[in-house]
N, C-alpha and C positions, 0 to 999 in steps of 0.2 A: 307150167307157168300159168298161174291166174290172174286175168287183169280183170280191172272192177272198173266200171264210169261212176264219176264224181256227177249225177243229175245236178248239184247247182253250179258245178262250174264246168261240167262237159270233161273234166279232165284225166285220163286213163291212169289206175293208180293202183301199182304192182302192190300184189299181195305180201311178198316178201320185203316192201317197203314201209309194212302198217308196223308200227312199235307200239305197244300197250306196257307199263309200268302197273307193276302188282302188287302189292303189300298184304300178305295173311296178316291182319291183328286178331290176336287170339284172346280170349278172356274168359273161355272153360274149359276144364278136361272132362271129357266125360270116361274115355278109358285110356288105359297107359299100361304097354310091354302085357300086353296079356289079361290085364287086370281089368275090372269095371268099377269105374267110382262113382255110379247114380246117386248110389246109397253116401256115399259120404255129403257131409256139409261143406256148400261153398267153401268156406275158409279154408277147408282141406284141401278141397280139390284146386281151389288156388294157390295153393304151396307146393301143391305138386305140380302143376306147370312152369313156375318160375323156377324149383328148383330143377328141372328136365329140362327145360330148354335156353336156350341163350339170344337175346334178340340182334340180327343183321337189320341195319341201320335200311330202312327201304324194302326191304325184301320180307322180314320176319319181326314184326313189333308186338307187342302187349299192349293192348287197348289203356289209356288214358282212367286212371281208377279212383273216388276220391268214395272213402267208410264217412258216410253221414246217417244223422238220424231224427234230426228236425226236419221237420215239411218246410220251415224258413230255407233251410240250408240246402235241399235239393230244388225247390224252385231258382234260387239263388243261379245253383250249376246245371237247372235245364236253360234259363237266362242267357247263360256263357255259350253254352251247348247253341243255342237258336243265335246268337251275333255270331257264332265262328262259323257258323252255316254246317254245323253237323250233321248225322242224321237225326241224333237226339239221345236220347241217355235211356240205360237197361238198369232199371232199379229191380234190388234183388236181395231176400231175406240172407245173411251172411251167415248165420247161426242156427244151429235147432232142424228141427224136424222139418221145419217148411225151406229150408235152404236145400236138401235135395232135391235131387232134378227127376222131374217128370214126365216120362216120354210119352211124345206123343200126347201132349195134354196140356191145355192151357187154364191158369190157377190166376189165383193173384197173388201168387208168393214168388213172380214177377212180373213186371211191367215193362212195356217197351214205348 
């Protein structure tokens, strides 16, 4: 039995009574059943998590996704992104060479 004190309000607050609500939202594979998909392009590698997994409503969701390619259009949905009070938006080349993923290494072939 762990009890914890609440310093602002002095009040003792059993450990088995803390609840935390979790949601994995997922929006890359990097590997899957064995396999490594660095080397594939975004677009792959996002067809192979949507078709692998199934999202639980709370528990297991797919990040929020919108294929743009004007600089209007994602200022637009960093805009959205900052009033919904998000973290902010992972812009990311979908196609070609620069869509795979880079370990351990930071590029501009994406942005956070």
């Amino acid at each position: 039995l762990y009890i914890l004190i609440n310093a602002s309000t002095e009040q003792e607050v059993k450990l088995e009574d803390i609840k935390v609500d979790v949601c994995l939202q997922a929006f890359d594979l990097l590997y899957l059943n064995g396999e490594s998909l660095i080397t594939e392009e975004l677009h792959v590698r996002r067809e192979r998590l949507y078709e692998s997994f199934q999202e639980v409503q709370g528990t297991f969701m797919f990040v929020q996704k919108k294929d743009l390619e004007e600089v209007e259009e994602i200022q637009a949905y960093l805009n959205e992104a900052v009033e919904n009070q998000t973290e902010g938006l992972m812009v990311k080349t979908l196609e070609g060479p620069d869509s795979c993923y880079d370990i351990a290494k930071r590029s501009y072939n994406w942005l956070k």
